[in-house]
N, CA and C of each residue as an Amber inpcrd file, in Angstrom:
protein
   492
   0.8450000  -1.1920000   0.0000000   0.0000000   0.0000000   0.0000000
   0.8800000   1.2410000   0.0000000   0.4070000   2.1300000  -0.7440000
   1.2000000   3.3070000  -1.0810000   0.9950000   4.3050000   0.6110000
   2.0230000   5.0850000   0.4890000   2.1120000   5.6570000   1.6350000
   1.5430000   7.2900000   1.7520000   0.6810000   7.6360000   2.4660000
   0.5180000   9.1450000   1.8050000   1.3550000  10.1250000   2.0980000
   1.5470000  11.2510000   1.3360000   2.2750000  12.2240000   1.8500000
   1.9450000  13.4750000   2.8410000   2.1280000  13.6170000   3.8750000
   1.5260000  14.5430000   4.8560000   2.2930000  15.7730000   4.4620000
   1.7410000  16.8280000   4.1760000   2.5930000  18.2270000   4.2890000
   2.0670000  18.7920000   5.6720000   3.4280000  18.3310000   6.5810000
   2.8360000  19.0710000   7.9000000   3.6180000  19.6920000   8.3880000
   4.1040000  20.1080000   9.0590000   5.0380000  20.6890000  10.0150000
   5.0770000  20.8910000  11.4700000   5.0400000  19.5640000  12.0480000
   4.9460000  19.2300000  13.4410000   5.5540000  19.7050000  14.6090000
   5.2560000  19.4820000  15.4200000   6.4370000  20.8220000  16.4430000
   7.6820000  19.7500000  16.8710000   7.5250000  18.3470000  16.6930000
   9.1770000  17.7270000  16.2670000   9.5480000  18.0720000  15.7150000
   9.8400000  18.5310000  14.0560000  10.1000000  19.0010000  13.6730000
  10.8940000  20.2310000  13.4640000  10.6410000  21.0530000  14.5190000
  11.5330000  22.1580000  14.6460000  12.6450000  22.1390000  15.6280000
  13.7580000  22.7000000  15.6790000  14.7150000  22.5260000  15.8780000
  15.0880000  23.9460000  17.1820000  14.6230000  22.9300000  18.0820000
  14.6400000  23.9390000  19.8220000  15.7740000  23.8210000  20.4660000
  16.7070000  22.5870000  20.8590000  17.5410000  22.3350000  21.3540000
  18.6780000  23.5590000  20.8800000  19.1510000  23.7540000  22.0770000
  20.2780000  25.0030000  22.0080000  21.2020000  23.9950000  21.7160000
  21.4890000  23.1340000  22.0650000  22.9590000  22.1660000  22.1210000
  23.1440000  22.1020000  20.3180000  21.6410000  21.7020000  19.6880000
  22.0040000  21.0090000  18.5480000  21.9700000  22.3400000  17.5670000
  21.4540000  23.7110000  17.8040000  22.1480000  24.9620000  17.2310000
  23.2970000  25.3880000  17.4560000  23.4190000  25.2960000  18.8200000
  25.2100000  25.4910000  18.8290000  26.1530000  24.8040000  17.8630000
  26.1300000  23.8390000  17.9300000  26.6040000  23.2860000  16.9250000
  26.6720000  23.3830000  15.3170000  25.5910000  23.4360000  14.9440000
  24.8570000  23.9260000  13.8670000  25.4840000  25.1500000  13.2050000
  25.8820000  26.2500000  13.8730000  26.1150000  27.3900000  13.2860000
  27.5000000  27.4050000  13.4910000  28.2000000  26.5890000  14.8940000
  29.4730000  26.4840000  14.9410000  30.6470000  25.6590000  13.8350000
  29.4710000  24.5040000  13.6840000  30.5790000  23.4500000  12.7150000
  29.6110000  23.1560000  11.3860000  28.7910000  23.4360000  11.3820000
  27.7970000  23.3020000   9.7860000  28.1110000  23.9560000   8.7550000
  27.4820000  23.9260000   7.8490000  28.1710000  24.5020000   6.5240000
  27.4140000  25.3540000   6.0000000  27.2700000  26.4080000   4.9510000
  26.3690000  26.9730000   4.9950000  25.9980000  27.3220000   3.0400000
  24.5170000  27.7550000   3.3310000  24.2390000  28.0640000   1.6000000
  23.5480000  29.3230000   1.5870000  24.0220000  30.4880000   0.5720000
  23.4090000  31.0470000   1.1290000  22.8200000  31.1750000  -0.7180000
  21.5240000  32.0260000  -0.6580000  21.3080000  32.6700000  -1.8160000
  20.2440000  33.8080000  -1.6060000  20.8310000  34.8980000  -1.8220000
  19.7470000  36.1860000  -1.0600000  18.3630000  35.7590000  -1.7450000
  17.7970000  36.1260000  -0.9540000  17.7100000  36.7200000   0.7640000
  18.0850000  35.4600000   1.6350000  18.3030000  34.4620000   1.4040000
  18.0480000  33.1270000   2.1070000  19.3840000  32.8950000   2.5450000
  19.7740000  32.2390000   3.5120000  20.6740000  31.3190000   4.2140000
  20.1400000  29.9780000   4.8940000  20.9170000  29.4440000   4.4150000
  20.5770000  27.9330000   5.0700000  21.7830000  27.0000000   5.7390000
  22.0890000  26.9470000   7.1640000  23.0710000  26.0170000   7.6090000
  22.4020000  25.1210000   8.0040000  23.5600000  24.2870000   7.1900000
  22.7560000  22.5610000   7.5100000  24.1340000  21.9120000   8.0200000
  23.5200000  21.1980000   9.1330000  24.9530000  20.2070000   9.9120000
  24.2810000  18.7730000   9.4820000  25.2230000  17.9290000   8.6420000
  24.6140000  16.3230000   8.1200000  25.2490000  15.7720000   9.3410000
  24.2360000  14.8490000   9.9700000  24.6500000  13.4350000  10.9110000
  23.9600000  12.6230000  10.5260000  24.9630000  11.7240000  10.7560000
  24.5900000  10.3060000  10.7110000  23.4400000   9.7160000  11.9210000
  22.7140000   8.3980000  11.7500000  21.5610000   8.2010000  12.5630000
  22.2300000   8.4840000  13.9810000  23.2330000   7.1200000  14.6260000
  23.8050000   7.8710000  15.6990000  24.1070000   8.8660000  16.5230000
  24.4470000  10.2680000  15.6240000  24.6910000  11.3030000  16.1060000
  23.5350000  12.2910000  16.0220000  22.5780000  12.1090000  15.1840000
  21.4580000  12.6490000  15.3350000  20.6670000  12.0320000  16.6250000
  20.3860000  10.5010000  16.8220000  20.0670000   9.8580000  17.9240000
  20.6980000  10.4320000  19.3450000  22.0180000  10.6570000  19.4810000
  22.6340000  11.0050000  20.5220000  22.2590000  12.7830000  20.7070000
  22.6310000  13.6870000  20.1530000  22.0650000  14.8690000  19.8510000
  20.5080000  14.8520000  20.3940000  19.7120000  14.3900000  20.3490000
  18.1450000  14.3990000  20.8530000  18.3680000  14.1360000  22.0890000
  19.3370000  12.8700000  22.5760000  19.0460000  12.9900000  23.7130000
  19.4830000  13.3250000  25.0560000  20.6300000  14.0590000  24.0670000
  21.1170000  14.6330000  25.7100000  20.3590000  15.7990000  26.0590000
  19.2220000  15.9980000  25.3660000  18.6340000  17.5340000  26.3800000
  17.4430000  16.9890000  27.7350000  17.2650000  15.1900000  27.4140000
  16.4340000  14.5490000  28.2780000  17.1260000  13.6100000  29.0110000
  16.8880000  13.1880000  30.3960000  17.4740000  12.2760000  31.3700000
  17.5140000  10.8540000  30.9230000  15.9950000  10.7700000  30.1990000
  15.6760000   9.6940000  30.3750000  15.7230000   9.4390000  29.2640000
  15.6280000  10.1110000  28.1340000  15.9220000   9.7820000  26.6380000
  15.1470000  10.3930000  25.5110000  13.6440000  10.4730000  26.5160000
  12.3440000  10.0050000  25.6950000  11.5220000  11.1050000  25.5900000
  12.3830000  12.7190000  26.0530000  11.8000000  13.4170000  25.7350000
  11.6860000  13.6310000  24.0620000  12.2600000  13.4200000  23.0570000
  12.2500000  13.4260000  21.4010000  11.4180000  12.1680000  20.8610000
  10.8310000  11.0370000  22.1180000  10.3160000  10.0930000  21.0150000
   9.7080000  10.0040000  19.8020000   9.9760000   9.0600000  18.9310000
   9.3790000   9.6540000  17.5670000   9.2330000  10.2700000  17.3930000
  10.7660000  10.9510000  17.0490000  11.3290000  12.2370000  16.2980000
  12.4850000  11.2890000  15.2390000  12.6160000   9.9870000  16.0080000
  13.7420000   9.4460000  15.1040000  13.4920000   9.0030000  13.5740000
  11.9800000   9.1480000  13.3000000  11.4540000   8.9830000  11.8770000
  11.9040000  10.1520000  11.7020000  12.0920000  11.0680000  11.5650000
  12.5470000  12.4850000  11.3190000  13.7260000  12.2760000  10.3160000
  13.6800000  13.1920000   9.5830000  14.9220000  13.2380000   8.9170000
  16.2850000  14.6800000   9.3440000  15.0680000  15.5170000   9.2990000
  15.4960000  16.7830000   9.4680000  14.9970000  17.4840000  10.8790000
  15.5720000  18.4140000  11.0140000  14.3810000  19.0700000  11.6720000
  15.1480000  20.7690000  11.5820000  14.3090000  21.6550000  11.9720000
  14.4740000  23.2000000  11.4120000  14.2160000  24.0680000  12.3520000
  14.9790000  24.9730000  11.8960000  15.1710000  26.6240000  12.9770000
  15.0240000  27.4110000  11.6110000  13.7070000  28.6270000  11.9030000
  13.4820000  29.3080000  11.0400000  13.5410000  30.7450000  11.6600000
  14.5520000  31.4410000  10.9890000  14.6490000  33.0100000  11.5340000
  14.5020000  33.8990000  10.7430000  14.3940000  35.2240000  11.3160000
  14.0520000  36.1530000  10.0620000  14.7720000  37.7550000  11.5070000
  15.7500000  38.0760000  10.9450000  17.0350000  38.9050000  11.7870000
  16.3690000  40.6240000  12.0000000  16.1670000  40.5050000  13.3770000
  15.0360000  42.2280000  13.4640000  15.8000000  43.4310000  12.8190000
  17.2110000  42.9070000  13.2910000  18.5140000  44.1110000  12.2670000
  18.4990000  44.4530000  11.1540000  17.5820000  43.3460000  10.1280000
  17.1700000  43.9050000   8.6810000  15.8860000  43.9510000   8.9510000
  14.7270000  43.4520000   9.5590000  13.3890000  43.4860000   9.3190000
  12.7550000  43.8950000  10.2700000  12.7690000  45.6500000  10.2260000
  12.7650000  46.3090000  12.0630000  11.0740000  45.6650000  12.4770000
  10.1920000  45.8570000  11.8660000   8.5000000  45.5320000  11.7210000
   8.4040000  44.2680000  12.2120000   7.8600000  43.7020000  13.6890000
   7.8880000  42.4720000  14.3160000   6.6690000  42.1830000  12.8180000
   5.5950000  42.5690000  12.1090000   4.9000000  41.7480000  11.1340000
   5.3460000  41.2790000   9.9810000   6.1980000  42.3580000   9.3660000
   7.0620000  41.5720000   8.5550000   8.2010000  40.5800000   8.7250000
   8.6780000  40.0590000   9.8330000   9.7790000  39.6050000  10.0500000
   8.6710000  38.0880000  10.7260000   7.2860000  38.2790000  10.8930000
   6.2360000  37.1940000  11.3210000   5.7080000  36.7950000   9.7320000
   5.6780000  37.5470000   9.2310000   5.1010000  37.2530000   7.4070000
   5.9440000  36.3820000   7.1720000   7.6310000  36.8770000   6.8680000
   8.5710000  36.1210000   6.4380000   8.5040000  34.5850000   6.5210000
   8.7350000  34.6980000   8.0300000   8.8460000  33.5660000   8.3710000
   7.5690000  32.5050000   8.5110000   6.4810000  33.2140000   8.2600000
   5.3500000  32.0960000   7.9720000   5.4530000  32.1100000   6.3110000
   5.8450000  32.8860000   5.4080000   6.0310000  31.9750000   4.1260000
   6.9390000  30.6430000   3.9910000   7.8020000  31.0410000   4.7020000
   9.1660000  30.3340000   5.4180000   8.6000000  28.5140000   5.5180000
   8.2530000  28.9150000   6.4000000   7.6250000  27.4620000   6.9350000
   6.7660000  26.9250000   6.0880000   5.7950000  27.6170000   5.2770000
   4.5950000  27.1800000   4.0840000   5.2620000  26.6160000   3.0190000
   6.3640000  27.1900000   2.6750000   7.3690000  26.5410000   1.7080000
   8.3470000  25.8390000   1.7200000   8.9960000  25.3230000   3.3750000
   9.3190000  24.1860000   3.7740000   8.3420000  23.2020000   3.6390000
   7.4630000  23.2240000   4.3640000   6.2000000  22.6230000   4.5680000
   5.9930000  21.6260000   3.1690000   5.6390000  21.8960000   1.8270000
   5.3720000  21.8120000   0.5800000   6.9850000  21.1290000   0.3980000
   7.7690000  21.6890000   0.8130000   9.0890000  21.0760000   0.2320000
   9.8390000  19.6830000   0.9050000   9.5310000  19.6640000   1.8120000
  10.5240000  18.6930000   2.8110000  10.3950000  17.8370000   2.2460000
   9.6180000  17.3140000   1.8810000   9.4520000  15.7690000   1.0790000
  10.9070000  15.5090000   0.1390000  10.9440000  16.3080000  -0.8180000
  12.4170000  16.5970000  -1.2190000  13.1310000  16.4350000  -0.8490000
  13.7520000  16.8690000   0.1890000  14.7630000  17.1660000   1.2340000
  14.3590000  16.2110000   1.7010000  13.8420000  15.3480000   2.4990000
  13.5590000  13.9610000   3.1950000  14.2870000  12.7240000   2.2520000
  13.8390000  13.0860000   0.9880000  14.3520000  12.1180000  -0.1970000
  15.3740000  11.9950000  -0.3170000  15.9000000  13.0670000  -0.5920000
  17.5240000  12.8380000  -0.4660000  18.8600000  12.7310000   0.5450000
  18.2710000  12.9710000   1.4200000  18.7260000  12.7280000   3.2080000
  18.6230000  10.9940000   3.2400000  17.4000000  10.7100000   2.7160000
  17.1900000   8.9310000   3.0430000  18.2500000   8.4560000   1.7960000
  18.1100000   8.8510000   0.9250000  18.9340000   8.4860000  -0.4240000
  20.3730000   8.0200000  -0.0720000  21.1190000   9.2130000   0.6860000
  22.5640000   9.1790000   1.6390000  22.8930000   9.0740000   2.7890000
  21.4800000   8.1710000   3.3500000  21.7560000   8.1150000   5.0500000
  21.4530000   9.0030000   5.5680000  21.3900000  10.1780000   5.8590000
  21.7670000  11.1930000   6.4770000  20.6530000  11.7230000   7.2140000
  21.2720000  12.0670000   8.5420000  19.9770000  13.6330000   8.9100000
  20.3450000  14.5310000   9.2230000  19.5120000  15.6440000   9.2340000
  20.0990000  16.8730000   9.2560000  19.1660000  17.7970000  10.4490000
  20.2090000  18.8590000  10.6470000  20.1490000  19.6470000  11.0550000
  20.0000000  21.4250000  10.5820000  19.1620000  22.1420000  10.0390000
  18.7840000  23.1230000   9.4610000  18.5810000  24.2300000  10.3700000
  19.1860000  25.4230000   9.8200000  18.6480000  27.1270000  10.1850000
  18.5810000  27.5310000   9.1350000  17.0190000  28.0360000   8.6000000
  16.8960000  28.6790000   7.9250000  16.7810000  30.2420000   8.0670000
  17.0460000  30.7140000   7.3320000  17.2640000  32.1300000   7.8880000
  17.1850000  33.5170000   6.7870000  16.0220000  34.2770000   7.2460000
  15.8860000  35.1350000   5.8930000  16.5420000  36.4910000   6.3070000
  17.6440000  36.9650000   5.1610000  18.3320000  37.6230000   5.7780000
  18.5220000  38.9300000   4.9390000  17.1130000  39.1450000   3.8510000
  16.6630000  40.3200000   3.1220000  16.4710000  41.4240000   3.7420000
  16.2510000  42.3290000   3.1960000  15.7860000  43.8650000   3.6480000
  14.4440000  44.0760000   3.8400000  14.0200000  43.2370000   2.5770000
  12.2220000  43.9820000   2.4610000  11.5780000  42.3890000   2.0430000
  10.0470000  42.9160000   2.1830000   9.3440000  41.6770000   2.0430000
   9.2410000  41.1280000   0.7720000   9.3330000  39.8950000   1.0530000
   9.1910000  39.2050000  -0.7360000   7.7580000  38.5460000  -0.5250000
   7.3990000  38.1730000  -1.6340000   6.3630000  37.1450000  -1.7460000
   6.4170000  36.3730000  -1.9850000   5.3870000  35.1630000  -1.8990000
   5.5520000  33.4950000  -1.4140000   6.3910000  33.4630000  -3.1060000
   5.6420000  33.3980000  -4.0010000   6.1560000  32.9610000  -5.3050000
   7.7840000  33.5250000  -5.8650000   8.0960000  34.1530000  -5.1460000
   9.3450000  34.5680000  -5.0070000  10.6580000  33.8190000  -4.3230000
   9.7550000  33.8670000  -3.2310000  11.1640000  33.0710000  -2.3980000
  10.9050000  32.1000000  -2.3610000  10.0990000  31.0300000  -3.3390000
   9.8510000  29.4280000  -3.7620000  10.7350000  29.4840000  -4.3890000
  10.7270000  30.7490000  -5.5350000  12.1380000  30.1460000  -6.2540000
  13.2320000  29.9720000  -5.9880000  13.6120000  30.9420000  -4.8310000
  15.2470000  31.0800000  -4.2670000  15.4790000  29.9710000  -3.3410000
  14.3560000  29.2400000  -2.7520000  14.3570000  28.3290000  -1.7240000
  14.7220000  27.0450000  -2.9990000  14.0480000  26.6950000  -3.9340000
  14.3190000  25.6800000  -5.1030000  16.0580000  25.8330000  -5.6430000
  16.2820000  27.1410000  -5.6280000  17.5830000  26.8550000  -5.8740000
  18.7520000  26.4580000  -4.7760000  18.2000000  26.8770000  -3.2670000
  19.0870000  26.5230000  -2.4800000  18.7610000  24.8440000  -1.9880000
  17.6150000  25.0280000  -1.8920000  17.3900000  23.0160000  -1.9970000
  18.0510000  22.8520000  -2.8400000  18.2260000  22.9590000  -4.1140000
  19.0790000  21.8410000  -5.1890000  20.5040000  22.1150000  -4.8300000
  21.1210000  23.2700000  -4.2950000  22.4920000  23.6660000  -3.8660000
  22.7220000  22.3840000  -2.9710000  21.4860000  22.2520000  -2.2020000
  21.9360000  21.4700000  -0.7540000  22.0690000  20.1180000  -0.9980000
  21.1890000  19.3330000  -2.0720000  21.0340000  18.3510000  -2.6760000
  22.1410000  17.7130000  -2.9990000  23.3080000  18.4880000  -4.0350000
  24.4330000  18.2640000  -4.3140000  25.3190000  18.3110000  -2.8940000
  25.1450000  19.1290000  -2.1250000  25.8830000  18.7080000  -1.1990000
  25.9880000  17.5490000  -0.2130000  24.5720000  17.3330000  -0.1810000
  24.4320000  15.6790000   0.4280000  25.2030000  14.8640000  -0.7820000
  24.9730000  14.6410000  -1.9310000  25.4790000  13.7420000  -2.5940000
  26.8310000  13.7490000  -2.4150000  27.6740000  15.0140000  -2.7860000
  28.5990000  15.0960000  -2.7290000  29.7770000  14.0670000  -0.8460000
  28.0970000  14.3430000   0.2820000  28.7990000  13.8040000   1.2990000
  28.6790000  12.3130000   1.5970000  27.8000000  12.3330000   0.6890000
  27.6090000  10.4220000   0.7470000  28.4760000  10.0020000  -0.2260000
  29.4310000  10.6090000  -1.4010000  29.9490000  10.0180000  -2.4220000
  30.8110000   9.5380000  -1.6150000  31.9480000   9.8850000  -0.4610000
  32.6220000   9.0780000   0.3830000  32.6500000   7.7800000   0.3470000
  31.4900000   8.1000000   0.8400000  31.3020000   6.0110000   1.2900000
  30.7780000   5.4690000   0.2630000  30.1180000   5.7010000  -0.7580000
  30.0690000   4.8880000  -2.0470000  30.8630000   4.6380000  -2.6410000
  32.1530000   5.4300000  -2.9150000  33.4210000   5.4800000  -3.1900000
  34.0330000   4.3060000  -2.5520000  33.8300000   4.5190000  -1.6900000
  35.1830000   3.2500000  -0.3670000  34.7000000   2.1100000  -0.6130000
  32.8720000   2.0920000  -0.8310000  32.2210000   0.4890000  -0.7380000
  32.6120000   0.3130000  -2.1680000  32.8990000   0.9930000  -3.6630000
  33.0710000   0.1270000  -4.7190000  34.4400000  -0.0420000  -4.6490000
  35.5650000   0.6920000  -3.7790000  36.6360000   0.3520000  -3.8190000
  37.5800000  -1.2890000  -3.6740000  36.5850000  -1.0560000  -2.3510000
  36.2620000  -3.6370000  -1.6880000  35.7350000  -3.9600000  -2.5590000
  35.0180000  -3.3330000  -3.7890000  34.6960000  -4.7360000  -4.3490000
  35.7000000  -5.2410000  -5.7360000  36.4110000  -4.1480000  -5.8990000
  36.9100000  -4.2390000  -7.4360000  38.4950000  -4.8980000  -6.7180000
């Protein structure tokens, strides 16, 4: 049976833990394409697993979060966007067009193992509109795309290396 696709955006999903932003902005990599920035830190299941749970004693504050692939921090910087409504607009297109997109980004995370860690971050002057920053978000997804591939080519590399 086919599986359906939920466009949701669950509050697992978002990315609260200070530990796993610290990190994130400290050792992640980044894409940017105005207005947009996107740092993404790739872990492996392990370190994404471990990452969840050190902010709980017992483990189980993230349960089923580990179906997760990703999860996201969405900002929009008051230093360019003085108007608390525009800098609330932003970032609810923000999320409407994650939302619609992750599936993508889920695909290719499962494709190379990987999960991730995301800040998205709009870091324009003035307000854009949804059909606007779909496009700039499409080009930094496909930026990011190649970069997963590029981090899984590693180990595809090493595994055809044993066999030849």
């Amino acid at each position: 049976m086919e599986k359906l696709m939920q466009y949701t955006f669950s509050k697992d999903e978002r990315l609260c833990s200070e530990k796993i932003l610290a990190r994130l902005y400290e050792s992640g990599f980044v894409i940017s394409k105005y207005p947009l920035r996107l740092n993404v830190l790739l872990l492996t299941e392990e370190e994404f697993t471990e990452l969840l749970t050190l902010g709980s004693p017992t483990g189980t504050k993230y349960k089923g979060v580990i179906e997760l692939r990703a999860q996201i921090s969405i900002n929009a910087s008051k230093k360019r966007l003085k108007r608390a409504v525009m800098r609330n607009r932003m970032k609810r297109i923000l999320r409407e067009i994650y939302r619609h997109k992750k599936h993508q980004i889920y695909t290719d995370l499962a494709s190379s193992g990987k999960y991730a860690a995301i800040g998205l971050i709009y870091v324009g002057t003035s307000e854009m509109d949804y059909w606007e920053l779909e496009k700039v978000f499409d080009k930094v997804r496909r930026n990011l795309r190649e970069r997963i591939v590029a981090a899984a080519a590693p180990r595809a590399a090493t595994g055809n290396s044993l066999e030849g």
